[in-house]
C-alpha positions as CSV (number, residue, x, y, z in Angstrom):
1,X,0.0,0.0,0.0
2,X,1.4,3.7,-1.7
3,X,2.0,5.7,1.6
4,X,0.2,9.2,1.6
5,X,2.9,12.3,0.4
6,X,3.8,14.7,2.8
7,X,3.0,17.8,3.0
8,X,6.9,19.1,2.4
9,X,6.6,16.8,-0.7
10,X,3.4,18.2,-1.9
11,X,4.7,21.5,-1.9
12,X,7.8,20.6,-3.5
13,X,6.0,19.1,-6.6
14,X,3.7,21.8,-7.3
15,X,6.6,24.0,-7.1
16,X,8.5,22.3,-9.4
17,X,5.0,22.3,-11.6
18,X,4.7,26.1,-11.4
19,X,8.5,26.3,-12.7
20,X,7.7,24.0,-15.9
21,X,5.0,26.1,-17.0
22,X,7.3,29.7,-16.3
23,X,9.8,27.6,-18.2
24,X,11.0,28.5,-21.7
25,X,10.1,25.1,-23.5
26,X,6.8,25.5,-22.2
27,X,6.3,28.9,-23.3
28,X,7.7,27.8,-26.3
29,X,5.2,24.8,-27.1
30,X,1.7,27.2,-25.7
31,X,2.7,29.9,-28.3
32,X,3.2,27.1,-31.1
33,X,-0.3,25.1,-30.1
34,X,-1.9,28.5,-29.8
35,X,-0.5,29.4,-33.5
36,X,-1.8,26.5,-34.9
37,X,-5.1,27.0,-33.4
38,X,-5.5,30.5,-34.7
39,X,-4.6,29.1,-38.3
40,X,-6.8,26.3,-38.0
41,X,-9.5,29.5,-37.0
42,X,-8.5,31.2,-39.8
43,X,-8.4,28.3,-42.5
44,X,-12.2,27.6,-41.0
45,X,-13.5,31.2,-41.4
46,X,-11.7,31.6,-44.9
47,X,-13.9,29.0,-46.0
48,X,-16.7,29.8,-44.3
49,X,-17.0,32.7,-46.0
50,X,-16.2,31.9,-49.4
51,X,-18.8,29.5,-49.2
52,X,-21.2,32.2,-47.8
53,X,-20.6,34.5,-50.8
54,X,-19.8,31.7,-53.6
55,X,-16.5,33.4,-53.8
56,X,-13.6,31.5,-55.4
57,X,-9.8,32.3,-56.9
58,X,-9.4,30.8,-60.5
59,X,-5.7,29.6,-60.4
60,X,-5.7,27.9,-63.7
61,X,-3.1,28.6,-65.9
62,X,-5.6,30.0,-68.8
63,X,-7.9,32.1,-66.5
64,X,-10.3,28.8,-67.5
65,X,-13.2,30.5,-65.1
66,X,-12.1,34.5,-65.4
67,X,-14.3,36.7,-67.7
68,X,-11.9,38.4,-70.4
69,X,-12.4,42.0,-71.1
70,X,-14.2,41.6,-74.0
71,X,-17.0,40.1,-72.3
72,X,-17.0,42.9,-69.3
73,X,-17.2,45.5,-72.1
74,X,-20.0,43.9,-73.9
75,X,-21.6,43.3,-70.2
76,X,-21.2,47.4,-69.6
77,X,-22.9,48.1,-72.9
78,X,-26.3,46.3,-71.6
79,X,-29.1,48.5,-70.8
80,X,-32.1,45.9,-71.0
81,X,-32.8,43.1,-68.3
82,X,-31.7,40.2,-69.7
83,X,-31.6,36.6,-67.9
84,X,-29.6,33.9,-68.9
85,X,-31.2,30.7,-68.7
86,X,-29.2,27.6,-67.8
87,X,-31.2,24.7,-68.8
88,X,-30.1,22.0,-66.3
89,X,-31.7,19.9,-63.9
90,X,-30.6,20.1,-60.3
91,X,-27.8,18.5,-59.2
92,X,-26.9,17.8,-63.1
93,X,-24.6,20.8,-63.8
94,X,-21.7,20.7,-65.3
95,X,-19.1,22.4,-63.1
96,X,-17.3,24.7,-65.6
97,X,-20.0,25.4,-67.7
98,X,-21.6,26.5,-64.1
99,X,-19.2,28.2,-63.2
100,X,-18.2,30.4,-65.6
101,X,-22.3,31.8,-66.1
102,X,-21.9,32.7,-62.4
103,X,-19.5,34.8,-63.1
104,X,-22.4,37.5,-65.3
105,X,-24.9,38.6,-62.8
106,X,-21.3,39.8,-61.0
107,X,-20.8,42.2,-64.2
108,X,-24.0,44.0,-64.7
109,X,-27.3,44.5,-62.1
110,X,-29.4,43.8,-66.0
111,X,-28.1,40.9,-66.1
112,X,-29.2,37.5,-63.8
113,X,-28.7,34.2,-64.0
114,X,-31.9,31.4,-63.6
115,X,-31.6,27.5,-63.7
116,X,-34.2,26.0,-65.3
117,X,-35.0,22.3,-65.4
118,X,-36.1,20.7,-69.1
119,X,-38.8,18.0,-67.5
120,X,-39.7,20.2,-64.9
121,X,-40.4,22.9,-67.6
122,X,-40.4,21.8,-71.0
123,X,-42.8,24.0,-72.5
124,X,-40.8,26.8,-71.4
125,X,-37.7,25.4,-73.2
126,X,-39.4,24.5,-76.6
127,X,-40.5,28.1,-76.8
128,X,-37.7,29.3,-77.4
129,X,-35.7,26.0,-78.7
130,X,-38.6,24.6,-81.3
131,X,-41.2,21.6,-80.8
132,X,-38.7,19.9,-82.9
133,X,-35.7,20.6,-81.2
134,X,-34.3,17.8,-78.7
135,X,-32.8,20.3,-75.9
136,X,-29.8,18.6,-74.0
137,X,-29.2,19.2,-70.4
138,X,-26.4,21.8,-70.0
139,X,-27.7,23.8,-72.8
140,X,-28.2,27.7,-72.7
141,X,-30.5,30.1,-73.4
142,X,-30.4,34.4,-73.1
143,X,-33.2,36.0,-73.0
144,X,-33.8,40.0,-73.5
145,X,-36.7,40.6,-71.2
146,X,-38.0,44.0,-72.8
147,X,-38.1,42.8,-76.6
148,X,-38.0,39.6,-76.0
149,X,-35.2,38.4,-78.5
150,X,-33.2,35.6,-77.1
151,X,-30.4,33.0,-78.9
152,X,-30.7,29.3,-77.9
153,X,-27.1,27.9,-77.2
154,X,-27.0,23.8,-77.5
155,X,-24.8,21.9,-75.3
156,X,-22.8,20.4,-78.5
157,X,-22.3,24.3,-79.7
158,X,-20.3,25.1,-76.4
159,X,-17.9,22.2,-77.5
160,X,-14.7,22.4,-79.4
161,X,-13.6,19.2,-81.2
162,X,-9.6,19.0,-82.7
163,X,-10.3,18.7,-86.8
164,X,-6.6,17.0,-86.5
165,X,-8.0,14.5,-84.2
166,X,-7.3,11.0,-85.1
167,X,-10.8,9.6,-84.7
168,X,-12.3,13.0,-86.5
169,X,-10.4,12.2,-89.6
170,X,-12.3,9.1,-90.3
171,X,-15.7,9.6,-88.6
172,X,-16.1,12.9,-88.6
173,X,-15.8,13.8,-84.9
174,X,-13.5,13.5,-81.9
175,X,-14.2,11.4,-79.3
176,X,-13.9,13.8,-76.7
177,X,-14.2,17.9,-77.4
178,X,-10.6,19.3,-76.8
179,X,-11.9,23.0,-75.2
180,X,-15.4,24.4,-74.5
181,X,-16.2,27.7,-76.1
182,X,-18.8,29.2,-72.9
183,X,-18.0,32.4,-72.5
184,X,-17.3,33.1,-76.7
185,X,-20.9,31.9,-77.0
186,X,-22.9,33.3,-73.8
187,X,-21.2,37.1,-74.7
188,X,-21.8,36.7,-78.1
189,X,-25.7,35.8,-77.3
190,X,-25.7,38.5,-74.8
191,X,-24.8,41.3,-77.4
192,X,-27.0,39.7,-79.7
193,X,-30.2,40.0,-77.9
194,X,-29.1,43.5,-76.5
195,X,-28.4,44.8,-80.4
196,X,-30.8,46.6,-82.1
197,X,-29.3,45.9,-85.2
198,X,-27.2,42.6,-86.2
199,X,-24.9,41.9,-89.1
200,X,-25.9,40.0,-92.6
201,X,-22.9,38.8,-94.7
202,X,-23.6,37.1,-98.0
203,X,-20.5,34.9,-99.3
204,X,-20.0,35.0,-102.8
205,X,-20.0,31.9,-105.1
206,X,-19.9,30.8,-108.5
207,X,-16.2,30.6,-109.1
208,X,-14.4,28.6,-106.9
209,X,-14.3,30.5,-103.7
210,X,-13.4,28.8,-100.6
211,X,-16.0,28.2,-98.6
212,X,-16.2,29.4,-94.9
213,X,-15.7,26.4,-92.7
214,X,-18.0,26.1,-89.5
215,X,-15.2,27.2,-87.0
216,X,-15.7,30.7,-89.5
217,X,-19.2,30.9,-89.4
218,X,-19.0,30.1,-85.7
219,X,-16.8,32.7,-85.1
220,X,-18.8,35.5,-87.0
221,X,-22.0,33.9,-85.3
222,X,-20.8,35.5,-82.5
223,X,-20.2,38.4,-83.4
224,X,-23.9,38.9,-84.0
225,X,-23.4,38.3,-88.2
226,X,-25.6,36.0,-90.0
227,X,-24.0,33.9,-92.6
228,X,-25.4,33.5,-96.3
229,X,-24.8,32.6,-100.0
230,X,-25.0,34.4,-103.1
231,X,-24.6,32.9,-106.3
232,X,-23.3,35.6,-108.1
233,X,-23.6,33.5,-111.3
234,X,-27.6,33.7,-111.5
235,X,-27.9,36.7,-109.3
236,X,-29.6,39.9,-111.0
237,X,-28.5,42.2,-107.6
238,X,-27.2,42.0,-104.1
239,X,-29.3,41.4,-101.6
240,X,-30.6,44.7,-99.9
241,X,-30.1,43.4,-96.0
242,X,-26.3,42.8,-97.5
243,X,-24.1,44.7,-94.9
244,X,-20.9,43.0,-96.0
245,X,-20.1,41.2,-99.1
246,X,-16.9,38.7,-99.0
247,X,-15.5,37.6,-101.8
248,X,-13.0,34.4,-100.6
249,X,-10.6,33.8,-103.1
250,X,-11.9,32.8,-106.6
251,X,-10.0,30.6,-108.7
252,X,-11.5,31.7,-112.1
253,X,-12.3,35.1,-113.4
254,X,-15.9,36.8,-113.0
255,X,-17.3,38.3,-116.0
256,X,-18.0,41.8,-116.5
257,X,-21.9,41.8,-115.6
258,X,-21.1,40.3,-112.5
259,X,-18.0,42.9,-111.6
260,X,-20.8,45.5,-112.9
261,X,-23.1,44.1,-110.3
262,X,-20.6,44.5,-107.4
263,X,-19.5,47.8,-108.2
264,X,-23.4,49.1,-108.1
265,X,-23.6,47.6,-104.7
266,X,-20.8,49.1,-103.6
267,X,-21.6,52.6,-105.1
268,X,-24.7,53.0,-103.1
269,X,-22.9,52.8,-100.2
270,X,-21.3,48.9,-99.6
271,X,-18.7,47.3,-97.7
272,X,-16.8,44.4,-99.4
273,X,-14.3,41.7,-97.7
274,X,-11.9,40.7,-100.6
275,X,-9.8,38.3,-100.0
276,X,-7.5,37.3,-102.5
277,X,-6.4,33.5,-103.9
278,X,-2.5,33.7,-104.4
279,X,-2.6,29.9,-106.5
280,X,-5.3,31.6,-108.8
281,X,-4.0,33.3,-111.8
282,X,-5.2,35.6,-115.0
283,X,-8.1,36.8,-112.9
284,X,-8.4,40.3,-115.1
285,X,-12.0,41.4,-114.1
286,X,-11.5,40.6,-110.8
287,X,-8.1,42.4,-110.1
288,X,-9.6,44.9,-111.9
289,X,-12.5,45.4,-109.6
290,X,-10.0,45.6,-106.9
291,X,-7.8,47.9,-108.8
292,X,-10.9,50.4,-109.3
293,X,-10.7,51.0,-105.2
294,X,-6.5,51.9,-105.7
295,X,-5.4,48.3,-104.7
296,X,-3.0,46.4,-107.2
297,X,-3.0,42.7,-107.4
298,X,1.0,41.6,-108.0
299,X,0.7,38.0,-108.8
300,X,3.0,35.3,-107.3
301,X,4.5,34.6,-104.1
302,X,6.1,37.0,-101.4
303,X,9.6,36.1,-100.3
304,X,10.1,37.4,-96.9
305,X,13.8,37.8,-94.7
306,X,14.3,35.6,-91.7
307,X,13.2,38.0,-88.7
308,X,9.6,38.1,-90.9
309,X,8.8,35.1,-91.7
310,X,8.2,31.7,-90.2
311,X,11.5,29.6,-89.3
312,X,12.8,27.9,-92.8
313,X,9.6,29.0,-94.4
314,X,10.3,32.7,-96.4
315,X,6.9,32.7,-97.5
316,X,5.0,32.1,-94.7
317,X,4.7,35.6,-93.3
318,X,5.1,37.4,-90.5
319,X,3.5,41.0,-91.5
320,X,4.4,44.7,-89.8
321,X,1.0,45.8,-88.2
322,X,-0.3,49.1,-88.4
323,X,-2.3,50.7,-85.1
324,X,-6.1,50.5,-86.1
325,X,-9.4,49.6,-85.3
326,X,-8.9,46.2,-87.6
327,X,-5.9,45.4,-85.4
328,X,-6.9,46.0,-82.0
329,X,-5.8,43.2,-80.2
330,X,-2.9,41.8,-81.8
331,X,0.8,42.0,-81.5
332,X,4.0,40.8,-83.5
333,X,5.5,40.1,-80.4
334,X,2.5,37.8,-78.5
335,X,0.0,36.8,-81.4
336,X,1.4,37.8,-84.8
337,X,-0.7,37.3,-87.7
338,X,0.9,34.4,-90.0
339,X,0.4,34.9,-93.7
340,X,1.1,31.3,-95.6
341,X,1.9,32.0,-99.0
342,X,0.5,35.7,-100.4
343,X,0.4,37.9,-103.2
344,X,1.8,41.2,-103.2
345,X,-0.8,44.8,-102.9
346,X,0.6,47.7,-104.2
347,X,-1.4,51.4,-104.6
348,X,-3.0,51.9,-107.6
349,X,-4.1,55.0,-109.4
350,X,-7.5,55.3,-109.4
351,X,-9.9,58.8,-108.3
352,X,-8.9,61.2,-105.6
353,X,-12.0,60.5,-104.0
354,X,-10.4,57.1,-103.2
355,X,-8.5,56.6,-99.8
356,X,-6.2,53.8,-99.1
357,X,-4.6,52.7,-95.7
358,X,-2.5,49.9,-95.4
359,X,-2.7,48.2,-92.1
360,X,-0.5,44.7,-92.8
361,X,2.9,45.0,-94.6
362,X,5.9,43.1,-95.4
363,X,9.3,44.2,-94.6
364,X,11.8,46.3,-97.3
365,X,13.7,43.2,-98.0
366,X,10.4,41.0,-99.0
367,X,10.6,40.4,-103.0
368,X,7.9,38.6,-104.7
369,X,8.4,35.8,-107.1
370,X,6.5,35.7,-110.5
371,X,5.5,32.5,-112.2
372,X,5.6,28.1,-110.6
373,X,8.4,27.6,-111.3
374,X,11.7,28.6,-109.9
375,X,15.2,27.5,-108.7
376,X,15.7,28.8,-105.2
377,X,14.0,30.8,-102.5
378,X,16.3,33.5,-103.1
379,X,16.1,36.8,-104.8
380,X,17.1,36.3,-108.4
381,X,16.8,38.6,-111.6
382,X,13.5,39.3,-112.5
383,X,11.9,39.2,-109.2
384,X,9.9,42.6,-108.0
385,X,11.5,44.5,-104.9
386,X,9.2,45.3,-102.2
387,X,7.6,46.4,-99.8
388,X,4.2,45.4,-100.5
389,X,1.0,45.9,-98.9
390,X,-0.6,42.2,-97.4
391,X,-3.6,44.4,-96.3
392,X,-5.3,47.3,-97.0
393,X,-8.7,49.6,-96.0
394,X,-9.9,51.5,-99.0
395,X,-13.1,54.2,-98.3
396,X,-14.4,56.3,-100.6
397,X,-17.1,59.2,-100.2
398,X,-18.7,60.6,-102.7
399,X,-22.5,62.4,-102.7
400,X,-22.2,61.7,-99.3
401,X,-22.2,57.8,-99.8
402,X,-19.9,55.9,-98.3
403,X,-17.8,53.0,-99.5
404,X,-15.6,50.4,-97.7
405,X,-13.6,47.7,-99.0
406,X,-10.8,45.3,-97.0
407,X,-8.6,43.3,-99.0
408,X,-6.2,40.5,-97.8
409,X,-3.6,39.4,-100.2
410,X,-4.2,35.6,-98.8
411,X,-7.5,33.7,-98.9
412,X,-5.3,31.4,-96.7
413,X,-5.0,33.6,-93.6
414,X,-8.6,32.6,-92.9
415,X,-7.5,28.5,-92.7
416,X,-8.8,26.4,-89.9
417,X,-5.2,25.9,-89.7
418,X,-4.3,29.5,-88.3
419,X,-7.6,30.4,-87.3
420,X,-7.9,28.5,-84.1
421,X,-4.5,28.4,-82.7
422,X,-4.2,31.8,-79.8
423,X,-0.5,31.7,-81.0
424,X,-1.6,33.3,-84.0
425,X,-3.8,36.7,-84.4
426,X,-5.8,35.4,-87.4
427,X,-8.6,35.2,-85.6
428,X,-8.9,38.4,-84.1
429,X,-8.0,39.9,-86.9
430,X,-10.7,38.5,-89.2
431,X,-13.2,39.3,-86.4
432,X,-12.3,42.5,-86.0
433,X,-12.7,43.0,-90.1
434,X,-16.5,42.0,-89.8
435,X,-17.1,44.0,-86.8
436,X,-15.7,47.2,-88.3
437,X,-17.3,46.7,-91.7
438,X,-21.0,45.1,-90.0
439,X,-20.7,48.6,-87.7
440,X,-20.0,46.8,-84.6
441,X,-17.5,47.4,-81.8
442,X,-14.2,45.8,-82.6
443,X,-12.1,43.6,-80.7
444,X,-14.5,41.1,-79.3
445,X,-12.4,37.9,-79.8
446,X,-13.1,35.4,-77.0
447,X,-10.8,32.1,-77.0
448,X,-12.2,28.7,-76.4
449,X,-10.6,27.2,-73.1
450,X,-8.7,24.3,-73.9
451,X,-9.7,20.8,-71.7
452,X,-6.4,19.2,-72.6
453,X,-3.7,18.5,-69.6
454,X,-0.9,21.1,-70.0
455,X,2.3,19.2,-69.9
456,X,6.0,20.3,-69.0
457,X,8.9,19.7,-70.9
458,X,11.9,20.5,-69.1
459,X,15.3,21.4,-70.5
460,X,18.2,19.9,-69.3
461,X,19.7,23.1,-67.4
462,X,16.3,23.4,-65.6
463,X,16.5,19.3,-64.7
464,X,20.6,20.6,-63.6
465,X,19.0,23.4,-61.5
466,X,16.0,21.2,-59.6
467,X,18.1,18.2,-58.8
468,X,21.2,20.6,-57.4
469,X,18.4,22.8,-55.3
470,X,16.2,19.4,-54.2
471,X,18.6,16.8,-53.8
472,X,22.2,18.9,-52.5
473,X,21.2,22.5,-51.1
474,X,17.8,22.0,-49.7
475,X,19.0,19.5,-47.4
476,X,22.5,21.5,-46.7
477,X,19.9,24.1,-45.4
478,X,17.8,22.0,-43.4
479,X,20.5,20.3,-41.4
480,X,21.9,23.4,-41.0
481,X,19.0,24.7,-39.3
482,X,18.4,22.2,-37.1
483,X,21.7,21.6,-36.1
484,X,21.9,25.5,-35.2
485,X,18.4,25.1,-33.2
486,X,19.8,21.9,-31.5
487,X,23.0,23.8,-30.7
488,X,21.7,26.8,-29.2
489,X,18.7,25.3,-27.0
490,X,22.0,22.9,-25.6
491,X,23.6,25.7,-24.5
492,X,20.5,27.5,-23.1
């Protein structure tokens, strides 16, 4: 049996108690467990109140869930309520699609955002889809609610699918969509419904023209332009809702009642989107349509120095860029245009009334080659010096009419091929062409956001530079550390 402590011992121990909590370890260890519990606090009420207010950081590398500035300009510009419908049942919705149409209602008090359930309400949905449309879950729809125009957005049109795709190439469509294409196509139906007037384009044909690829017609799509044919070949006169005419390349000549039909169009006041096919040869009434608006068609291919072209490809073009409206956006330095294989433009004399401003150009050392056939990439005799012009604006007013006219010296700057890569500023700058020419603010080029895993290739002076820091210094500085902590709490 444990005898009883004394009263001398008792007094001994809870001295020797009080010392180990005056004591500097103990001090020490409260002010650590104290520190974690205000972090632990802290980590609790940070996401308490994220939670709260549905607030949330987007760290991906792309901005994947961050609105561009595009789409908070557009989102300034609304002065009608206007709800955006996300047709999804609860518990169903897909989390970036979700969370990206959060994002409006945060932009502009007109603006809200309303989930809507397709078998809960499916009258509601066919109103504006169709009877005969099957809607799919995850599908949009924006609504303006004082005129009540409104743009239904499928599911599948929110999807990007790689053309180059392995499965695409033989059935026609990728097993899985590479990027989704929200934001491009909620802004674009925002402006849309909140625009009195919209674009109508009318692609010529009748001659070989290439014709605009759905990626194209997507793109313009949302820019609020409608996309249609004219076969200029039984046509007695443009359409009168044409706002733009394009004319994409032709590969045989037009004949003089059909350049005679252009030119009226254009005389009472019409814009024209000229592109040019550089493979395409002996086009006389055609270059001379373009040659009656002071633009010179040089045929044959542009031969460019190193610094302005592509690497070990001269004529693949990398074109000096003018500050204008058609080239807001776009940098040599970030998102160059690329011009694969061009024709030269050169001024032409035509009436004063005539104004032309160049806003693409090749350098003083591009030459252009005339003819298929030659020996080398080089200069040789008989080629023509530049610079040359790769695009040009040309306005005329006269009786107070105004006239417009854009002309590329490629039809291939508007390839799937250039057109859907950021690297390149094809896109925005074909957009901003139909913007400036449909009357429409300029600029508005939203990327799709790519669902592909971003992977890193290191060099071997970066692999060097890890291993050293992980594997020898890191560790140097750790032991050091401790063995300076161990050292100086031995000699305290």
């Amino acid at each position: 049996m444990r005898k009883p402590l004394k009263k001398e011992s008792l007094g001994l121990l809870k001295k020797r108690i009080a010392a180990e909590f005056k004591s500097k370890k103990f001090k020490n260890g409260a002010y650590s467990s104290a520190m974690i519990v205000v972090i632990l606090i802290a980590v609790i009420f940070v996401n308490l109140l994220f939670g709260e207010f549905d607030l949330s950081i987007d760290l991906s590398s792309e901005g994947t869930y961050t609105l561009t500035e595009q789409t908070k300009k557009v989102m300034g510009n609304v002065n009608d309520e206007v709800t955006i419908y996300y047709v999804v049942g609860n518990g169903s919705e897909i989390s970036i699609i979700n969370n990206i149409l959060k994002k409006y209602p945060g932009l502009s008090d007109k603006v809200k955002l309303v989930n809507k359930d397709p078998d809960l309400y499916p009258t509601f949905v066919q109103k504006y889809a169709g009877t005969d449309t099957e809607v799919s879950a995850n599908s949009v729809i924006v609504v303006n609610e004082k005129t009540g125009a409104y743009k239904y957005i499928p599911y599948s049109d929110m999807l990007v699918y790689d053309e180059s795709d392995y499965s695409y190439y033989y059935t026609g469509s990728s097993s899985s969509p590479s990027a989704i294409d929200v934001e491009g196509q909620v802004t674009a139906a925002i402006q849309y419904v909140s625009n009195e007037n919209n674009t109508k384009l009318y692609q010529v044909t009748g001659h070989g023209e290439t014709e605009l690829t759905s990626f194209v017609t997507g793109e313009f799509t949302k820019l609020c332009t409608t996309v249609d044919s004219l076969q200029i070949r039984s046509a007695s006169e443009v359409p009168k809702d044409c706002d733009i005419l394009m004319i994409n390349g032709p590969t045989t000549d037009y004949t003089e009642a059909e350049v005679t039909l252009i030119k009226s169009y254009l005389e009472k006041g019409g814009k024209a989107f000229i592109l040019v096919n550089p493979q395409a040869t002996s086009l006389t009434n055609f270059n001379g349509l373009v040659k009656q608006y002071g633009v010179e068609v040089k045929e044959g291919i542009i031969m460019e120095s190193a610094s302005n072209s592509l690497s070990n490809y001269p004529y693949y073009l990398i074109p000096t860029i003018a500050t204008s409206d058609l080239t807001a956006g776009i940098s040599v330095s970030t998102n160059p245009v690329l011009i694969p294989i061009s024709v030269g433009l050169v001024n032409a004399s035509t009436r004063d009334t005539v104004t032309v401003t160049p806003f693409l150009t090749t350098s003083d050392d591009a030459f252009l080659k005339q003819g298929t056939e030659w020996e080398s990439y080089d200069k040789e005799s008989g080629d023509l010096d530049g610079p040359f012009s790769l695009g040009v604006l040309t306005s005329e007013t006269y009786n107070d009419v105004k006239t417009e006219v854009v002309v590329l010296a490629s039809s291939n700057i508007i390839a799937d091929d250039f057109m859907q890569y950021d690297m390149y500023g094809n896109a925005t700058l074909i957009n901003n062409i139909i913007s400036y020419l449909g009357g429409q603010e300029t600029g508005l080029s939203i990327p799709s956001r790519s669902l592909s895993e971003a992977y890193i290739t290191p060099t071997s002076a970066s692999v060097v530079t890890w291993s050293l820091l992980l594997i020898v210094i890191l560790p140097i500085i750790l032991l050091s550390t401790g063995f300076v902590i161990w050292y100086r709490r031995r000699k305290a």
